[in-house]
C-alpha positions as CSV (number, residue, x, y, z in Angstrom):
1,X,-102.7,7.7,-6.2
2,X,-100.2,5.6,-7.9
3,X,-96.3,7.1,-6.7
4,X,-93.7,7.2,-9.3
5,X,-92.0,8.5,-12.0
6,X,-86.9,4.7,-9.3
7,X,-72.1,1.2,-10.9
8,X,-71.4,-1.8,-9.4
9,X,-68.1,-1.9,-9.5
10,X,-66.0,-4.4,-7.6
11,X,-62.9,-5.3,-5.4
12,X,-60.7,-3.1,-3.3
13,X,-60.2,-1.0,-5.9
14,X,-63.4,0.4,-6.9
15,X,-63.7,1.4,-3.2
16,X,-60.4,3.1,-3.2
17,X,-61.8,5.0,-6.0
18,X,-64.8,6.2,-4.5
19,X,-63.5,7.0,-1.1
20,X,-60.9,9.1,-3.2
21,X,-64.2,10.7,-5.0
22,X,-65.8,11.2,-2.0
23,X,-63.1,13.3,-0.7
24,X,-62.1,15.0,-3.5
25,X,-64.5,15.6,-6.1
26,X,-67.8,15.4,-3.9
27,X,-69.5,18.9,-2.8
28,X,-72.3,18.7,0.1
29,X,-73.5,16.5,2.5
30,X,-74.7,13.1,2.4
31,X,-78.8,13.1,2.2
32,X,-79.7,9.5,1.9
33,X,-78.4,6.1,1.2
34,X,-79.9,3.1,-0.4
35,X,-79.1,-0.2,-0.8
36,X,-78.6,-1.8,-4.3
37,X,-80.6,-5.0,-4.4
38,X,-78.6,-8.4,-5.4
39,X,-77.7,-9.2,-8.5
40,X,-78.7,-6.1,-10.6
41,X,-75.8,-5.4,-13.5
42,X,-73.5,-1.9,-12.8
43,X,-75.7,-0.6,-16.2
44,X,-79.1,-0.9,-14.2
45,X,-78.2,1.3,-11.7
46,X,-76.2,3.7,-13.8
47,X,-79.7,3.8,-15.4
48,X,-81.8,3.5,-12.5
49,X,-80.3,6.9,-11.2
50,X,-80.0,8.4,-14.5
51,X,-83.4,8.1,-15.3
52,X,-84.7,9.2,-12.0
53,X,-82.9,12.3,-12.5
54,X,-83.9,13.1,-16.2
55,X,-87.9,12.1,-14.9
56,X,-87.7,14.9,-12.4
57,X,-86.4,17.5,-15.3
58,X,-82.8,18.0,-13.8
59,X,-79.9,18.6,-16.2
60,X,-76.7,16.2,-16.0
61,X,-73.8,18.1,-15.3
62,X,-71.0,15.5,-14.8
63,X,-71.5,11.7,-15.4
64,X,-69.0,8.3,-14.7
65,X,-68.7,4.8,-14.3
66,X,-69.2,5.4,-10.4
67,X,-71.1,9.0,-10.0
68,X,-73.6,11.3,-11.5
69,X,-73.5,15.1,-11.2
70,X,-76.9,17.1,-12.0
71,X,-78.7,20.4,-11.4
72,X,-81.9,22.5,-11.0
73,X,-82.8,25.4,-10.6
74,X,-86.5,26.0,-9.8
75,X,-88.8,27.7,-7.5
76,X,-86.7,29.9,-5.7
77,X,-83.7,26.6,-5.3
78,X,-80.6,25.9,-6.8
79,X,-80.3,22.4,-6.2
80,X,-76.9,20.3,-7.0
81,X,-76.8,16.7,-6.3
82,X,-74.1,14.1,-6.8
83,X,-75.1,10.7,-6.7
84,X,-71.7,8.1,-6.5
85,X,-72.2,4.4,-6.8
86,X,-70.2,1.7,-4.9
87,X,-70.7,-2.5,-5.1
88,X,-73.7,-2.3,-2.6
89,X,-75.4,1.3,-1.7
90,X,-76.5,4.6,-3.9
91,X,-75.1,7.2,-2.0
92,X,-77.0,11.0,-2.5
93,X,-75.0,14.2,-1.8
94,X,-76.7,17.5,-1.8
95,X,-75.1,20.9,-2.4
96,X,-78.0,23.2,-2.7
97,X,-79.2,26.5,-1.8
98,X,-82.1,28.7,-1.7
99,X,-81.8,31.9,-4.5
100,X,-83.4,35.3,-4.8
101,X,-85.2,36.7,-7.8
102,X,-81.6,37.5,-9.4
103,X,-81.2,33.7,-8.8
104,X,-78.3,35.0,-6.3
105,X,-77.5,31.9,-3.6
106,X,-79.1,33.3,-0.5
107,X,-78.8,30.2,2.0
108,X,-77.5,27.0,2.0
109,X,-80.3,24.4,2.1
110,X,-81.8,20.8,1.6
111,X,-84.4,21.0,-0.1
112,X,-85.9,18.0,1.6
113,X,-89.4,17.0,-0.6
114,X,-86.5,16.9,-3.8
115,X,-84.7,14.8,-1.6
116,X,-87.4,12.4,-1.1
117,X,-89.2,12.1,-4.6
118,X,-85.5,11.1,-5.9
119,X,-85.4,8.7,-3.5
120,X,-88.4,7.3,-4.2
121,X,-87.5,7.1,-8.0
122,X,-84.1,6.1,-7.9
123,X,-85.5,3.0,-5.6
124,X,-88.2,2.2,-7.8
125,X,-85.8,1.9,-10.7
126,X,-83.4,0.0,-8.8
127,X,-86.6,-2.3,-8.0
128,X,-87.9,-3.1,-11.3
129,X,-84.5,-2.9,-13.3
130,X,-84.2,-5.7,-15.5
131,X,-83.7,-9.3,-13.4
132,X,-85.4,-7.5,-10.1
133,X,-88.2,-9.3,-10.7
134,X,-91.3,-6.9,-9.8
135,X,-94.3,-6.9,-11.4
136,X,-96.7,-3.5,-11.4
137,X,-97.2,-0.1,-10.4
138,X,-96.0,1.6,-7.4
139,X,-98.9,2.0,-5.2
140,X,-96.5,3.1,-1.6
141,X,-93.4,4.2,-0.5
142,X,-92.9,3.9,3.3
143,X,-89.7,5.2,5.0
144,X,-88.5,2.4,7.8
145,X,-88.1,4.4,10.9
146,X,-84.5,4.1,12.6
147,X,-83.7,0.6,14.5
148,X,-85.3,-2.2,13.3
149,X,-83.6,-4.5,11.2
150,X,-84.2,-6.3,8.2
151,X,-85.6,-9.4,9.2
152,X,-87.9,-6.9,11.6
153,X,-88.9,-5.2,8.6
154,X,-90.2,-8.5,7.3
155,X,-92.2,-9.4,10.2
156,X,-93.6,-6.0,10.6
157,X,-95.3,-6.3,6.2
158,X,-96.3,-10.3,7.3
159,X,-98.2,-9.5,10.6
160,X,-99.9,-6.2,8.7
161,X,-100.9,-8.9,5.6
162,X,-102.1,-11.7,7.8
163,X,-104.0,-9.5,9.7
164,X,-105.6,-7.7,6.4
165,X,-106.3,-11.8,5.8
166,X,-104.4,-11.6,2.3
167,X,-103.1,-14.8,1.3
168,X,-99.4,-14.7,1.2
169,X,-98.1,-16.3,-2.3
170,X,-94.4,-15.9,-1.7
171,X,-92.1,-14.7,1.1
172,X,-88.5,-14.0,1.0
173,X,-86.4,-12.5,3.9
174,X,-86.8,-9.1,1.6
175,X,-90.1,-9.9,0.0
176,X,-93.4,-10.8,0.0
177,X,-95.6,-11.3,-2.3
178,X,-99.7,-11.1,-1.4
179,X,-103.0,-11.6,-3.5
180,X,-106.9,-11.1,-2.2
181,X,-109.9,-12.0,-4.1
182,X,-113.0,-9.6,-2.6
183,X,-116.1,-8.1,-3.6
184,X,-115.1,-6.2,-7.0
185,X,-111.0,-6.3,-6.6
186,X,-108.4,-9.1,-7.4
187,X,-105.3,-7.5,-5.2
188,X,-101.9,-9.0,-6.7
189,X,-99.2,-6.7,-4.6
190,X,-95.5,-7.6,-4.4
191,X,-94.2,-5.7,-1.2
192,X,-90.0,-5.1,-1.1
193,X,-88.2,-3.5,1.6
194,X,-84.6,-3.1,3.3
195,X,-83.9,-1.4,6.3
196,X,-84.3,1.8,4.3
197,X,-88.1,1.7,3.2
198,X,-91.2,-0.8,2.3
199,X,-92.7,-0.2,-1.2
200,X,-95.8,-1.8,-2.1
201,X,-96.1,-2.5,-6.3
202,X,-100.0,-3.2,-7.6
203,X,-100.8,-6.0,-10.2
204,X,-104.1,-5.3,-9.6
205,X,-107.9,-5.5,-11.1
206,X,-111.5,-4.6,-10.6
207,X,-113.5,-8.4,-11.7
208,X,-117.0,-9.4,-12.1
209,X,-118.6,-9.8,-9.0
210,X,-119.9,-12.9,-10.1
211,X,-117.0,-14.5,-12.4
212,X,-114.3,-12.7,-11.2
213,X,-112.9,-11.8,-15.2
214,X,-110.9,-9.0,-14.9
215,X,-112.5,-5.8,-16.2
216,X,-109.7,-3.0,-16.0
217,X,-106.7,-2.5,-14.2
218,X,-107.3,-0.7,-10.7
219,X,-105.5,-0.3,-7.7
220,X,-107.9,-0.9,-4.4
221,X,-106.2,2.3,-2.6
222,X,-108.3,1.6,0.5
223,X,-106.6,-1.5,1.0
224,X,-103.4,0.1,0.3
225,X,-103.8,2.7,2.8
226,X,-104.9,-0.3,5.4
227,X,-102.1,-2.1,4.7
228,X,-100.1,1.4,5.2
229,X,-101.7,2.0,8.2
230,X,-100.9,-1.4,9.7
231,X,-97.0,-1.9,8.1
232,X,-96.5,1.7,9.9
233,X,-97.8,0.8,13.3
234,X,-95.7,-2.4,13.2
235,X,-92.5,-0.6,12.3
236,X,-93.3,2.1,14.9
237,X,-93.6,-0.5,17.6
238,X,-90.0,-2.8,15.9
239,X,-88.4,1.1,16.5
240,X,-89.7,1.6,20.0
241,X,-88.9,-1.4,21.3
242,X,-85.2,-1.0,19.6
243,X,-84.9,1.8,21.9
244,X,-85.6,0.2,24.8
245,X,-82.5,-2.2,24.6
């Protein structure tokens, strides 16, 4: 099942600014944090998160060069999030709370799946924002367990691709890009990851078994959920050996 649907500012100033934000303006606790990846324009990721928010039906309350302010209130929550923007992380703050029928705040609460499908979005906007570079669908969205680091993270996606035989096209220290020809699939996946989570985008096609012409666009999700399968028992081994040091 295809998944989806994800301010720089600069100098000693803009941090000022945010800290001052942070402290004065910003209700709840912090929820997640994601790093921006290189080079993407302070509109992208005003975008990036702005969209993700909009996709998932929530109405903007407040909204500046270095934050976002929005609200929902479904299902028995009423959940307020504040997203602020510095030059290198999206940082998510939740101040949300479970209601009654009268929509009366009964308990203070995270309402964690939210949490996690704005995650995923904001990050695969941030991904394929213009200049990012990524090609396709998102086909995974992994969560990179505490301790291993980024180069860790790397090794973890290469050993699961070499050992799922995929030919590796191009590999970057936050990268790596992966095609297989087989039986009635050409696989063209581009895999991107930080310390934060590994996300796996499809470019990918069922052929002709005997010419290999593409015939629709597919994603294999057997060999998705393989290379799942393997990326999470490397990272689960990078973790536990972290915590033996």
């Amino acid at each position: 099942m295809i998944l989806r649907h994800w301010l720089s500012l600069a100098g000693f100033g803009a941090l000022f600014f945010i800290s001052s934000l942070r402290a004065a303006n910003v209700a709840g606790d912090l929820v997640f944090t994601m790093d921006i990846p290189h080079g993407l324009s302070a509109a992208a990721v005003s975008t990036a998160v702005r969209n993700a928010a909009l996709a998932r039906d929530y109405t903007i309350k407040d909204a500046g060069p270095d934050h976002l302010v929005f609200n929902q209130v479904h299902h028995g929550y009423d959940a307020n999030f504040t997203a602020v923007f510095d030059p290198k992380v999206v940082k998510l703050y939740s101040d949300s709370y479970k209601i009654n029928g009268s929509g009366v705040r009964t308990e203070k609460v995270v309402p964690k799946k939210w949490v996690q499908n704005l995650k995923m979005d904001i990050t695969a906007n941030l991904d394929e924002a213009p200049g990012a570079g990524i090609v396709g669908e998102m086909a995974l969205y992994r969560d990179v367990p505490a301790g291993p680091g980024l180069s860790q993270v790397h090794d973890a996606v290469r050993a699961a691709a070499v050992n799922r035989e995929y030919n590796i096209t191009e590999d970057k220290p936050d990268r790596i890009v992966l095609k297989l020809v087989h039986n009635f699939f050409e696989a063209n996946f581009i895999v991107v990851f930080d310390t934060n989570s590994v996300r796996l985008y499809s470019d990918s096609y069922e052929i002709n078994g005997d010419t290999h012409v593409h015939t629709r666009p597919a994603v294999p999700d057997r060999w998705v959920k393989d290379l799942d399968e393997d990326i999470t028992d490397n990272l689960d081994k990078a973790a536990a050996m972290e915590k033996t040091k």
